[in-house]
C-alpha positions as CSV (number, residue, x, y, z in Angstrom):
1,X,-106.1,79.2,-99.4
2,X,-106.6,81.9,-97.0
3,X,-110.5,82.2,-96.0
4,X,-112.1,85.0,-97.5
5,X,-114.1,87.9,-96.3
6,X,-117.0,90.4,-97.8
7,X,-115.7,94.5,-97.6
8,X,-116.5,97.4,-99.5
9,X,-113.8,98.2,-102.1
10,X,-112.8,100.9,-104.2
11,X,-112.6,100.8,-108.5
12,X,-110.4,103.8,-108.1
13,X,-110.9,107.5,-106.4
14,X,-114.0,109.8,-107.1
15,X,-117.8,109.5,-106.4
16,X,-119.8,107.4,-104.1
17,X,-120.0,105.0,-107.6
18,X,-116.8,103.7,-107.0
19,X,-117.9,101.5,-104.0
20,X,-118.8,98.3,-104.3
21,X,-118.7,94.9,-102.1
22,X,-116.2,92.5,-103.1
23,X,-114.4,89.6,-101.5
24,X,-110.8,90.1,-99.9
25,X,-108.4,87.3,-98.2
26,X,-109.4,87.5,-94.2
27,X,-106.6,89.5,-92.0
28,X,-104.8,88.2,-89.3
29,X,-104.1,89.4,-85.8
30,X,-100.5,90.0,-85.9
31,X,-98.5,90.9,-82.3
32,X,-100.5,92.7,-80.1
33,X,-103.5,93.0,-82.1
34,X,-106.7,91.0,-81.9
35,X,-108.9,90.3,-85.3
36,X,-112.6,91.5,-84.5
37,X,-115.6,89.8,-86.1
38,X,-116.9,92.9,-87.4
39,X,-121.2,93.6,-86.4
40,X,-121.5,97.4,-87.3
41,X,-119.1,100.1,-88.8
42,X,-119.7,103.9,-88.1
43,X,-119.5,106.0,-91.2
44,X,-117.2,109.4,-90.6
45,X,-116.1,112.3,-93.2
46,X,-112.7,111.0,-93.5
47,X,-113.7,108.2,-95.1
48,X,-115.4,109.9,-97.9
49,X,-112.6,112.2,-98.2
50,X,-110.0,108.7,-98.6
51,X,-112.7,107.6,-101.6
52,X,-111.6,110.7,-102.9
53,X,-108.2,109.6,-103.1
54,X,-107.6,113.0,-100.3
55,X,-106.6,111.0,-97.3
56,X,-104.5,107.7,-97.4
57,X,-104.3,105.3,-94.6
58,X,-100.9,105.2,-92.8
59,X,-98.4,103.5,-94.2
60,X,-98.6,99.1,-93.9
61,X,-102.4,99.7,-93.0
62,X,-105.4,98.6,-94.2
63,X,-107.0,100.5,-97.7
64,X,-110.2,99.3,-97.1
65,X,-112.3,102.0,-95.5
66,X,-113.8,102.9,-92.0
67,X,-112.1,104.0,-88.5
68,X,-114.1,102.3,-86.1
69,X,-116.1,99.5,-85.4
70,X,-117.7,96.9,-83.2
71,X,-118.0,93.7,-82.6
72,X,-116.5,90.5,-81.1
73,X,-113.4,89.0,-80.8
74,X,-112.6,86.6,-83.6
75,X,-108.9,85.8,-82.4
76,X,-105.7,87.2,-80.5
77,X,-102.6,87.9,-82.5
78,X,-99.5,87.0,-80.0
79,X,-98.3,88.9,-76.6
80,X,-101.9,90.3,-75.9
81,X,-103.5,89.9,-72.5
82,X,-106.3,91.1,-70.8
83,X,-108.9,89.9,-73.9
84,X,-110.6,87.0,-75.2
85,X,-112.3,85.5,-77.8
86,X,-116.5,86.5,-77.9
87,X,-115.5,89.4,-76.2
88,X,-117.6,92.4,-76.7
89,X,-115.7,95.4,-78.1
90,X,-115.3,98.3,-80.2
91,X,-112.2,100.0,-81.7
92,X,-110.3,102.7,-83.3
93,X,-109.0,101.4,-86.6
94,X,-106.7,103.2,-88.7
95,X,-108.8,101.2,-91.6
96,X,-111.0,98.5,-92.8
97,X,-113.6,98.7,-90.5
98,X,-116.1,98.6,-93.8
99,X,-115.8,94.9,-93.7
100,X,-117.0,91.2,-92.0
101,X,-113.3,91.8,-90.0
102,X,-110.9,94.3,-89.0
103,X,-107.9,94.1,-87.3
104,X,-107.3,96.8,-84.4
105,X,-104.2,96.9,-81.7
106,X,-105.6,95.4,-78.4
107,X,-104.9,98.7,-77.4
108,X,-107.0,100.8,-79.3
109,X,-109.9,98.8,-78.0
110,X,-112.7,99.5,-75.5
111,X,-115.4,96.8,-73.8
112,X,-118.9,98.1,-75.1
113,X,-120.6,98.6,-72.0
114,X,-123.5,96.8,-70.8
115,X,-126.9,96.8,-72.8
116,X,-125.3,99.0,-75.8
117,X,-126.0,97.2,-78.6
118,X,-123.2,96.9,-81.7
119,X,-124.7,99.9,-83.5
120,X,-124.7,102.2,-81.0
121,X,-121.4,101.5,-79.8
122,X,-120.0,101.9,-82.9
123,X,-120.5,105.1,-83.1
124,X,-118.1,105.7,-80.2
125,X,-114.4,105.7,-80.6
126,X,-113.8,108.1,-83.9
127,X,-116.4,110.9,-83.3
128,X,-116.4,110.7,-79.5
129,X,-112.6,110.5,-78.8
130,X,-112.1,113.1,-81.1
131,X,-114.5,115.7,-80.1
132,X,-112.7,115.1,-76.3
133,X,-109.5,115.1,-77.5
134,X,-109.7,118.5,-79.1
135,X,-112.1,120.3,-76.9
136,X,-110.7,118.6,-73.1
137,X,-107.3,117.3,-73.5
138,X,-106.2,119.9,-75.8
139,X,-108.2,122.8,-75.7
140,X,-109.1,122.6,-72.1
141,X,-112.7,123.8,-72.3
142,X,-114.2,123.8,-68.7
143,X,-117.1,125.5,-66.9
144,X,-117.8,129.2,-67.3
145,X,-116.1,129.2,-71.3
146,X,-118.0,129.3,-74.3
147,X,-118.0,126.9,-77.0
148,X,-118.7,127.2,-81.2
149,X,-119.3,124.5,-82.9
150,X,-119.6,124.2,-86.5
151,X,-122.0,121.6,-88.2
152,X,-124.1,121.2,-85.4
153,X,-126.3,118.4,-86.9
154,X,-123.1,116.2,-87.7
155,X,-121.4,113.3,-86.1
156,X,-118.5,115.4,-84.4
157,X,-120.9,118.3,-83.5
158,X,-123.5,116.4,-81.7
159,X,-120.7,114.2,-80.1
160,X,-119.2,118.0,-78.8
161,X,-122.6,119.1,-77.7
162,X,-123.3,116.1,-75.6
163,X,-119.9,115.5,-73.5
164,X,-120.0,119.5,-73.1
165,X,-122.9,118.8,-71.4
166,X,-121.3,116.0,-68.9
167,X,-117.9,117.5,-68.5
168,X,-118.6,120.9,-68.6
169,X,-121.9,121.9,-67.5
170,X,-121.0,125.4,-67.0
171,X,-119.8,125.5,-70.3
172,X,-122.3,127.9,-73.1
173,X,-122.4,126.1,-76.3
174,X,-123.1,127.8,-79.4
175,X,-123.4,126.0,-82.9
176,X,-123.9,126.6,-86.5
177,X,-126.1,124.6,-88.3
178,X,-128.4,124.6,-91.5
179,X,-132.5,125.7,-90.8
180,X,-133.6,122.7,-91.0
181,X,-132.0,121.1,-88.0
182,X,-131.7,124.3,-85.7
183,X,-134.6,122.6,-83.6
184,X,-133.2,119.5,-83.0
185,X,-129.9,121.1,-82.3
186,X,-131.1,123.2,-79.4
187,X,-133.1,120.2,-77.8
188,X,-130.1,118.5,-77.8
189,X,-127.8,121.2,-75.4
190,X,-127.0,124.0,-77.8
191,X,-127.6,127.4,-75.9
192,X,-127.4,129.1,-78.9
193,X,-128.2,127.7,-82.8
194,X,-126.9,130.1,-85.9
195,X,-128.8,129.3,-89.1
196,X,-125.3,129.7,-91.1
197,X,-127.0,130.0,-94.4
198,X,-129.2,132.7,-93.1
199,X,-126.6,134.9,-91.2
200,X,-123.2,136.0,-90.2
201,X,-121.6,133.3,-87.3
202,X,-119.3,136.3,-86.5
203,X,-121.8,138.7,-86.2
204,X,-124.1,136.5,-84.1
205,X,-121.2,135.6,-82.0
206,X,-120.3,138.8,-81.0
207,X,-123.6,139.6,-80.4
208,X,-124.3,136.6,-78.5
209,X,-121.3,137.4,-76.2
210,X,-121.3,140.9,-76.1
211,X,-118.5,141.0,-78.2
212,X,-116.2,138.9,-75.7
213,X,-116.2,136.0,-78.2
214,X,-115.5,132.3,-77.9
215,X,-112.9,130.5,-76.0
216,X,-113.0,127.5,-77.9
217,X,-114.0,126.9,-81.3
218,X,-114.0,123.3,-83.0
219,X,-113.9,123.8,-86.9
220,X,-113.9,121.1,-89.8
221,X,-114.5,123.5,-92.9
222,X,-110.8,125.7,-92.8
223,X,-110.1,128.1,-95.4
224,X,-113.5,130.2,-95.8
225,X,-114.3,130.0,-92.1
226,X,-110.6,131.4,-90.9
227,X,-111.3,134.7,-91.0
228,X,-115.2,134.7,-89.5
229,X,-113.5,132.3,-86.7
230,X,-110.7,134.4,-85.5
231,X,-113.1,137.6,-85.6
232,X,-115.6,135.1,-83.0
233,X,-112.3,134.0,-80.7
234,X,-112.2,135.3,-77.3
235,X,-109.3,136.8,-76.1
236,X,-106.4,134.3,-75.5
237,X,-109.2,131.9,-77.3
238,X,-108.2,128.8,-78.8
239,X,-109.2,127.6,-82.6
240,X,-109.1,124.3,-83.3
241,X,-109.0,123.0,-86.6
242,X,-110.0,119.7,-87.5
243,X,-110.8,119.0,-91.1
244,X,-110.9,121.5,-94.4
245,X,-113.7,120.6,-96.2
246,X,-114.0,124.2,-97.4
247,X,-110.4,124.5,-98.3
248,X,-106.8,124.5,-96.9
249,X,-106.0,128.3,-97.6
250,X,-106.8,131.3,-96.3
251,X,-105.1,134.7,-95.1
252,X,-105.1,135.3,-91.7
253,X,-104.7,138.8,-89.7
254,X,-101.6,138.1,-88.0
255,X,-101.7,141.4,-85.7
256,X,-105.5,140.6,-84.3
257,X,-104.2,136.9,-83.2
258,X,-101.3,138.5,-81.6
259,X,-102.8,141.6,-79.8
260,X,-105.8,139.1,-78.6
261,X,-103.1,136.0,-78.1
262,X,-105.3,133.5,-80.4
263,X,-104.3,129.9,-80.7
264,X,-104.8,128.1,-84.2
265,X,-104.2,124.3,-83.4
266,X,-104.6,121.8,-86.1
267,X,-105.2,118.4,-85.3
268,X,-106.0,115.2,-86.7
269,X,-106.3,111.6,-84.9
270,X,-105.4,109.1,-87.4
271,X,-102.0,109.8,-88.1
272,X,-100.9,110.1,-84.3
273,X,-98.5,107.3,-82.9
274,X,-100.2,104.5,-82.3
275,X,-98.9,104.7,-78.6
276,X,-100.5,108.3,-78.4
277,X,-103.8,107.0,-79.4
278,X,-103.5,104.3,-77.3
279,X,-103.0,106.6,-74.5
280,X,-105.6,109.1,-75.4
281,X,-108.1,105.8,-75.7
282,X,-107.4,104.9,-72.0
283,X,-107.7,108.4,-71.0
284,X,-110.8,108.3,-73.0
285,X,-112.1,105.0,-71.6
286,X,-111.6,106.1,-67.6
287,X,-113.3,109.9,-67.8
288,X,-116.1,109.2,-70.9
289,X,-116.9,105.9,-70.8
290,X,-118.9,105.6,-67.7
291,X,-121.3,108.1,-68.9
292,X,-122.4,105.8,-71.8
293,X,-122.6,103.1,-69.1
294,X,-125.0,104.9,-66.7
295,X,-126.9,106.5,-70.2
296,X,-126.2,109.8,-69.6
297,X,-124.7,109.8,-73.0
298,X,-126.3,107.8,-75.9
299,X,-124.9,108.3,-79.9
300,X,-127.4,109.4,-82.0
301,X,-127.9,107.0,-84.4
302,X,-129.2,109.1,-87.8
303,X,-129.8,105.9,-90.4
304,X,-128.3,102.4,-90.4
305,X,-127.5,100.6,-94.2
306,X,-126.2,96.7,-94.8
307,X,-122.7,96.7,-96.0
308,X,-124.0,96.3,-99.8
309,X,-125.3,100.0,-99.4
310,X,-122.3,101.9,-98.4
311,X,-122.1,104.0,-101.3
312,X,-126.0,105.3,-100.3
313,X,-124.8,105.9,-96.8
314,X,-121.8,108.1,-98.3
315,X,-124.4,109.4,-100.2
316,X,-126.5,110.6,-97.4
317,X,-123.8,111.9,-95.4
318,X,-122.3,114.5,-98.8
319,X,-126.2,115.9,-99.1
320,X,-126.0,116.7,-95.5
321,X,-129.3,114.6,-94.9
322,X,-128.2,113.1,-91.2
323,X,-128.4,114.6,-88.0
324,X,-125.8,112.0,-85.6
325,X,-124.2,109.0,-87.3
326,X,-124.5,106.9,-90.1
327,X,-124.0,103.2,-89.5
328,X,-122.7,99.9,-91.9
329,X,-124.5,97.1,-90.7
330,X,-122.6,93.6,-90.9
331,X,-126.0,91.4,-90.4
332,X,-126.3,90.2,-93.9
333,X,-123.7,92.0,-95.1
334,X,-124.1,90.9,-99.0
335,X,-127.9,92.0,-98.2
336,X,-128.9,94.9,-101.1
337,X,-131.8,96.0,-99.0
């Protein structure tokens, strides 16, 4: 009998209710994958988007929930070198990282740097790595360019804000947040904080930039923003579009993005080729991860539940009550409190 392993399963697709901790045969490394004994799991919108039944796993993956985590290595599937068992590390999954183990491709893995403990690095290789793939390797937002960001009190947001800050010091950063965490948002890097519920982003944009606009914009809602975003982009600006929480349509002025020669670039990191993300990681790994080495950067850790409380920490993250990352923690993991 195949040894068995706690991980937070799904009844069927809906609420946070349909969560609950079960047992599940343990995975195996297969080639080129190593099986990581899993100590904390980072908690990401896409994941309550697949409880909705919204956003499937790739093909042959895992359904259990959770795109990153870390840990140590449990064991090596065949033809990997370079790691070892006990090994230290945290990984980009394309799944099951809301368990006791997750398989990732040796790959897709990074060494948690000295002195970061589990929860803290687990907050690393989904928010982070996205927020520098869209805004460095494809946008190419450098010094002297201005930056809106959207959800400034969440994961991906306060990821943006803080590499802007390393890579691109020149860079002005405005974001868009709720009242409540304008404060927090501007001690963190922002230049500029919008209260989104209070006022137009457009308007404030313009105003903020004497109508030249943004050069980059990073956007999760979609359809209700489209129009307020491509009135705030710069000339020869670049929109990128990362999640549609608000909606997948929208019309769009065609003649304003081709007089001011707007980008729109969608762009999601899950579905990419697993040899794409592999080199996106390393690039990832060489410019980013020495700042979380030296502590220049350090994840912002909002709240931290045991496994058994997933469906509160999904719950927390829909009422908008973090400001960073929500973290799974695999201590206990059967633990209700």
């Amino acid at each position: 009998m195949p040894e068995k392993m706690k991980a937070i399963l799904l009844s069927g697709f809906g609420d946070a209710g349909v969560m609950r901790l079960g047992e599940v045969p343990r995975p195996q490394p297969g080639p080129g994958q190593i099986l990581i004994k899993v100590a904390a799991a980072s908690v990401n919108r896409p994941d309550v988007v697949q409880r909705e039944g919204n956003y499937p796993p790739p093909p042959g993956e895992s359904e259990i929930l959770g795109l990153e985590a870390a840990g140590t290595i449990e064991s090596l599937g065949e033809n990997v070198s370079g790691r070892k068992p006990g090994e230290r590390v945290m990984a980009l999954l394309p799944g099951g990282g809301y368990a006791e183990y997750a398989l990732a491709r040796a790959d897709h893995a990074m060494p948690i740097p000295n002195g970061m403990e589990f929860a803290a690095a687990a907050c690393l290789c989904e928010t982070y790595i996205t927020a520098y793939l869209n805004l460095f390797l494809i946008a190419g937002l450098r010094d002297g360019q201005t930056l809106l960001l959207h959800g400034g009190g969440g994961g991906i947001a306060t990821a943006a804000i803080q590499l802007c800050r390393q890579l691109a010091p020149g860079a002005r950063i405005i974001a868009t947040t709720s009242p409540g965490k304008i404060a927090r948002v501007r001690e963190l890097g922002a230049h500029e904080v919008i209260d989104y519920r209070g006022e137009s982003f457009a308007e404030r944009v313009k105003e903020i930039t004497k109508k030249r606009g943004a050069d980059v914009i990073l956007d999760h809602i979609g359809g209700p923003y489209l129009a307020p975003n491509m009135q705030s982009l710069a000339l020869g600006g670049t929109l990128m579009l990362i999640g549609v929480m608000g909606g997948v349509s929208a019309e769009l002025n065609l003649a304003r993005a081709m007089v001011k020669r707007q980008r729109i670039i969608g762009s999601v990191l899950r579905s990419r080729p697993p040899e794409e993300k592999a080199e996106i990681i390393a690039k990832f790994s060489e410019a980013v991860l020495p700042h979380f080495a030296s502590g220049a950067i350090a994840p912002l850790i909002s709240a931290t539940h045991p496994l058994a409380k997933a469906a509160d920490a999904h719950r927390a993250m829909e009422a908008g009550e973090h400001f960073g990352k929500i973290v799974l923690d695999m201590q206990d993991a059967d633990k209700p409190n």
